[in-house]
C-alpha positions as a Python dict, from the first residue, in 0.01 Angstrom:
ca = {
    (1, 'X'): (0, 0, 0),
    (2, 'X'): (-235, -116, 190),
    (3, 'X'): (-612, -58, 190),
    (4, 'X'): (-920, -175, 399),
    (5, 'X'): (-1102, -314, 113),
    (6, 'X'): (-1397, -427, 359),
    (7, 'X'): (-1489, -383, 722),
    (8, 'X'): (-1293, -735, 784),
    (9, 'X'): (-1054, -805, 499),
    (10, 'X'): (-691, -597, 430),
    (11, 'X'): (-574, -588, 76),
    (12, 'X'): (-233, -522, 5),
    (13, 'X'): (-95, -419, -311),
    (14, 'X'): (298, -501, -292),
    (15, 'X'): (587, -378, -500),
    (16, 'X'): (943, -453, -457),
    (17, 'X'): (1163, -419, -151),
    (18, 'X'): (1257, -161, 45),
    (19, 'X'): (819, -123, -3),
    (20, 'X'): (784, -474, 70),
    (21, 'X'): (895, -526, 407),
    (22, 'X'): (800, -197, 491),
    (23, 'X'): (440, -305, 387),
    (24, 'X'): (422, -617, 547),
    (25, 'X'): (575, -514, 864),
    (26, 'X'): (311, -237, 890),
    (27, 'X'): (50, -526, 845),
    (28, 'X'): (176, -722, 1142),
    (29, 'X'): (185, -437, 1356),
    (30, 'X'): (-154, -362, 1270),
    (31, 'X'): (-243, -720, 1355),
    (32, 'X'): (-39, -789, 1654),
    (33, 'X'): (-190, -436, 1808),
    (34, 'X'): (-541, -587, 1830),
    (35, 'X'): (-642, -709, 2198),
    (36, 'X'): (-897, -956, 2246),
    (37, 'X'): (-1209, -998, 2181),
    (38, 'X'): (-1157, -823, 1881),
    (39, 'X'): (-1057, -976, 1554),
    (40, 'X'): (-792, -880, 1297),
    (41, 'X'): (-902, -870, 953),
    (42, 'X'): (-863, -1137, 683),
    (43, 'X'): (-551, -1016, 459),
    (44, 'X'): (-523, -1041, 80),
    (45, 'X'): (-194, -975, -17),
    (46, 'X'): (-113, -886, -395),
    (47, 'X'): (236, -1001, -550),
    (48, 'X'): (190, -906, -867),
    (49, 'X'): (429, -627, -854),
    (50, 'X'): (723, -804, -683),
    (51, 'X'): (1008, -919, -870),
    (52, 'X'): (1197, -1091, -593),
    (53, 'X'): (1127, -1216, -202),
    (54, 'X'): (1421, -1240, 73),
    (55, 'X'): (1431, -1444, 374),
    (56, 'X'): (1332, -1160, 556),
    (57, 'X'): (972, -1186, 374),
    (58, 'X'): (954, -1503, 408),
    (59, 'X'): (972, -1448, 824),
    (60, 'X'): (696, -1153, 788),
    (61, 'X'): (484, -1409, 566),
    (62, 'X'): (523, -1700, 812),
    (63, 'X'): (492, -1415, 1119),
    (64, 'X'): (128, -1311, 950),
    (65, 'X'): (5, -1661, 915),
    (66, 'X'): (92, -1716, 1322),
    (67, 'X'): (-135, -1443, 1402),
    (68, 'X'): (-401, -1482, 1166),
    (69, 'X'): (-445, -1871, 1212),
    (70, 'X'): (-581, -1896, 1591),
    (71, 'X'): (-794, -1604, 1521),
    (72, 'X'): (-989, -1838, 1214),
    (73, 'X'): (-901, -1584, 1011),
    (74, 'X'): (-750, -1590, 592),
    (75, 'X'): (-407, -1512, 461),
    (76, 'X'): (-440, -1542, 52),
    (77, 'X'): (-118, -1431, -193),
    (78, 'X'): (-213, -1322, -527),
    (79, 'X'): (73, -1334, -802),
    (80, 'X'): (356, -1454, -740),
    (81, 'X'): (496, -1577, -1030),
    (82, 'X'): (845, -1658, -1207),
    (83, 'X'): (1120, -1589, -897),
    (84, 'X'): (865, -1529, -638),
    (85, 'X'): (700, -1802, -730),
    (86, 'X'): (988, -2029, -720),
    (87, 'X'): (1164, -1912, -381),
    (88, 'X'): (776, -2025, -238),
    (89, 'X'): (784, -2354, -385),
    (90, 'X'): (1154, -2409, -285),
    (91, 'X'): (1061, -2281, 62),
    (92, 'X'): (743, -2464, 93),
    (93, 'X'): (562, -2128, 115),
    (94, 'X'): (356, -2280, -174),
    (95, 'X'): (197, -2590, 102),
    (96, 'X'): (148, -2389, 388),
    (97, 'X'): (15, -2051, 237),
    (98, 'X'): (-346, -2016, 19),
    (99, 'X'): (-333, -1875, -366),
    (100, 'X'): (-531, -1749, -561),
    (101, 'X'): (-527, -1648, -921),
    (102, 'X'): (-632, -1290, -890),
    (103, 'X'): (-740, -1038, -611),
    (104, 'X'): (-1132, -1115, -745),
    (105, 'X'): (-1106, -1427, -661),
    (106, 'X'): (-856, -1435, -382),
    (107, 'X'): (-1149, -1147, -230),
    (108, 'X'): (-1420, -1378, -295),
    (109, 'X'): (-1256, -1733, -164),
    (110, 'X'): (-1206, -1520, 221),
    (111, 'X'): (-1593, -1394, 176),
    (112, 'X'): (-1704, -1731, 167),
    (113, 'X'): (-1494, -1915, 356),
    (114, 'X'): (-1613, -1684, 590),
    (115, 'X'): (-1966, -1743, 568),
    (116, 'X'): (-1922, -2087, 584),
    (117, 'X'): (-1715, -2084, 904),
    (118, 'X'): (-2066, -1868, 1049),
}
């Protein structure tokens, strides 16, 4: 489920399909519904409760970083880990995408990479 943890960042708590896509393909709509010159929120999104990712993820993941890259704004996965964590790495997920350790930090990295970019 997702929450609006600030005014500009979206953090996502994420559990196991058929949550999963449902979840991320709410985020995207969310995202792809705001016009110009308005911009979409940073998103944190929290693996920790997902077992396993399908290609179909892996198209929603690569779909969020699309939209979220032009607008200068942060994708960051927390989690991740034993066959979630793999499937990235085999994928390349693991290059492309940002990690972080935990949602603290994964929070904190978009806060200031944000106030640097200002």
């Amino acid at each position: 489920m997702s929450t609006d943890w600030a005014d500009d960042i979206v953090l996502a708590n994420l559990a196991d399909e058929p949550a999963l896509s449902d979840e991320l393909g709410t985020i995207l709509d969310r995202l792809e519904a705001i016009e110009p010159p308005t911009q979409p929120p940073h998103v944190v999104l929290d693996f920790s409760g997902v077992t396993y990712i399908n290609s179909s993820n892996i198209a929603q993941l690569l779909r969020l970083r699309q939209v979220l890259d032009p607008a200068n704004r942060h994708l960051r996965l927390v989690g991740g880990e034993g066959d979630v964590l793999a499937v990235m790495r085999t994928t390349g997920l693991d290059r492309v995408l940002s990690f972080s350790p935990d949602t603290l930090t994964a929070l904190a990295s978009v806060q200031i990479d944000q106030a640097e970019e200002s």
